[in-house]
C-alpha positions as CSV (number, residue, x, y, z in Angstrom):
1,X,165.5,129.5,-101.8
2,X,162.7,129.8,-104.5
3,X,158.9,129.9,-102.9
4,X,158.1,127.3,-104.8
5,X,160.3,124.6,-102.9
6,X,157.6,122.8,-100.2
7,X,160.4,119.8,-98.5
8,X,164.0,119.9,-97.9
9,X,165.9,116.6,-97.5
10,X,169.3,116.3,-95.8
11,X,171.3,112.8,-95.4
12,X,174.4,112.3,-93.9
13,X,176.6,108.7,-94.0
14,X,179.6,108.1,-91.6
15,X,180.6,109.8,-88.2
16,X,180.5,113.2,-86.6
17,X,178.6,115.8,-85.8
18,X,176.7,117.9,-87.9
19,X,174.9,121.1,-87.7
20,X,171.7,122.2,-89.8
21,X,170.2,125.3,-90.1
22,X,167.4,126.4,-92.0
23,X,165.9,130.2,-92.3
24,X,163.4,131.7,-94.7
25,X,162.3,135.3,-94.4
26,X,159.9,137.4,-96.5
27,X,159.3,140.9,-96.6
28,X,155.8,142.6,-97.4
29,X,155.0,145.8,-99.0
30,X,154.4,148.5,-96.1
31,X,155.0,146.6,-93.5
32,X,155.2,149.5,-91.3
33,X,152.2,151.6,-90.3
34,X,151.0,153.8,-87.5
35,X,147.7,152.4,-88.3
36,X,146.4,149.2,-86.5
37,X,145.2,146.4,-88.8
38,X,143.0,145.0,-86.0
39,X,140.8,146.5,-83.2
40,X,140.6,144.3,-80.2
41,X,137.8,144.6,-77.5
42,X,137.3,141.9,-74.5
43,X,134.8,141.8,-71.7
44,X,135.1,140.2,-68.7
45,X,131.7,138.8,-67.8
46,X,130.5,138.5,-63.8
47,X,131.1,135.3,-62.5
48,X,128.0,133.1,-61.3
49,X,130.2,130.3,-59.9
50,X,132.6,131.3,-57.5
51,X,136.2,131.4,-59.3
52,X,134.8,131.0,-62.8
53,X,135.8,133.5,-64.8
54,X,133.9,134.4,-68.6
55,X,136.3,136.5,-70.9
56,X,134.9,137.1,-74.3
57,X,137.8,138.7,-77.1
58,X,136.3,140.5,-80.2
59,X,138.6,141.1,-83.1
60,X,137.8,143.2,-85.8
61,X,140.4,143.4,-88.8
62,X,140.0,147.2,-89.9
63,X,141.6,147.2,-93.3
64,X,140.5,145.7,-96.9
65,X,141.7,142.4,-98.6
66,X,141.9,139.2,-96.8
67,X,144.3,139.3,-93.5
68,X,146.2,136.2,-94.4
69,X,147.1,133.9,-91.4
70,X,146.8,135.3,-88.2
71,X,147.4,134.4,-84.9
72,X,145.6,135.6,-81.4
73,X,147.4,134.9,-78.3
74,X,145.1,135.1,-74.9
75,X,146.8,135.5,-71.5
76,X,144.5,134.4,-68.9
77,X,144.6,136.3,-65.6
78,X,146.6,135.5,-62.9
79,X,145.4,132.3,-61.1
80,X,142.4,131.2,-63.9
81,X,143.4,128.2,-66.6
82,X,141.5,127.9,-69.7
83,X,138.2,125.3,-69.8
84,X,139.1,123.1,-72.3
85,X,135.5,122.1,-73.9
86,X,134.7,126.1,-74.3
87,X,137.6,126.3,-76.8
88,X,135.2,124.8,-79.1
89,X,133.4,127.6,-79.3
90,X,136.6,129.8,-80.8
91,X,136.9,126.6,-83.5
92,X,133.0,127.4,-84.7
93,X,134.2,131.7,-84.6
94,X,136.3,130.5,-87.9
95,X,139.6,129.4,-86.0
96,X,141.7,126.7,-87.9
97,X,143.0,125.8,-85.0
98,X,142.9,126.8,-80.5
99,X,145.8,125.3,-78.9
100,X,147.0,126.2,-75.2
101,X,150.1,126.4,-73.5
102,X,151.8,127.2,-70.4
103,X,149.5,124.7,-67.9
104,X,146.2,125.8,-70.2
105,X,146.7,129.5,-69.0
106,X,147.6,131.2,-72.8
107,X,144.8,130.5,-75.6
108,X,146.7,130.6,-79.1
109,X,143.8,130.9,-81.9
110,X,145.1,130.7,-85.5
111,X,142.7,132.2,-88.1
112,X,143.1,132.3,-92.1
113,X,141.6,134.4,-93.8
């Protein structure tokens, strides 16, 4: 399937059962590397409110040219869920878009550049 093909119809008249499929796969140059693209860093900052926990994540991308998409996936610890209205501040880091999942205890960041 050429890159340049952005929607794929299928339509189907009568009875039955049908089964679609649909993969697309792409390859880069040098995928494989013993050396990390990214270094990450947290810190987990004291609590000043009994069962509040403060995690920052710092990601630096170490090599040159633009990353492309990227996507950051948080685990929370153990017990802690993620406060909803402090995802805005991962949106004004550059994030196209902070989702959660798994009860609000994973933060899933996707960046672009």
């Amino acid at each position: 399937m050429s890159s340049q093909i952005k929607n794929v119809t299928l339509k189907a008249t009568g009875e039955g059962t049908a089964i679609t499929q649909l993969s697309w796969q792409y390859n880069t140059v040098n995928a494989s590397t013993n050396e990390p693209s990214f270094k990450i860093r947290y810190e987990i900052e004291e609590a000043t409110i009994e069962n509040i926990l403060s995690m920052n994540v710092y990601i630096s991308y170490l090599k040159k040219g633009a990353t492309g998409m990227t996507v950051i996936k948080v685990t929370l610890p153990s017990g802690y869920i993620a406060d909803l209205e402090a995802l805005d501040d991962v949106k004004k880091s550059g994030a196209k878009r902070v989702e959660t999942q798994n009860e609000n205890t994973i933060i899933v960041a996707y960046f672009d550049e």
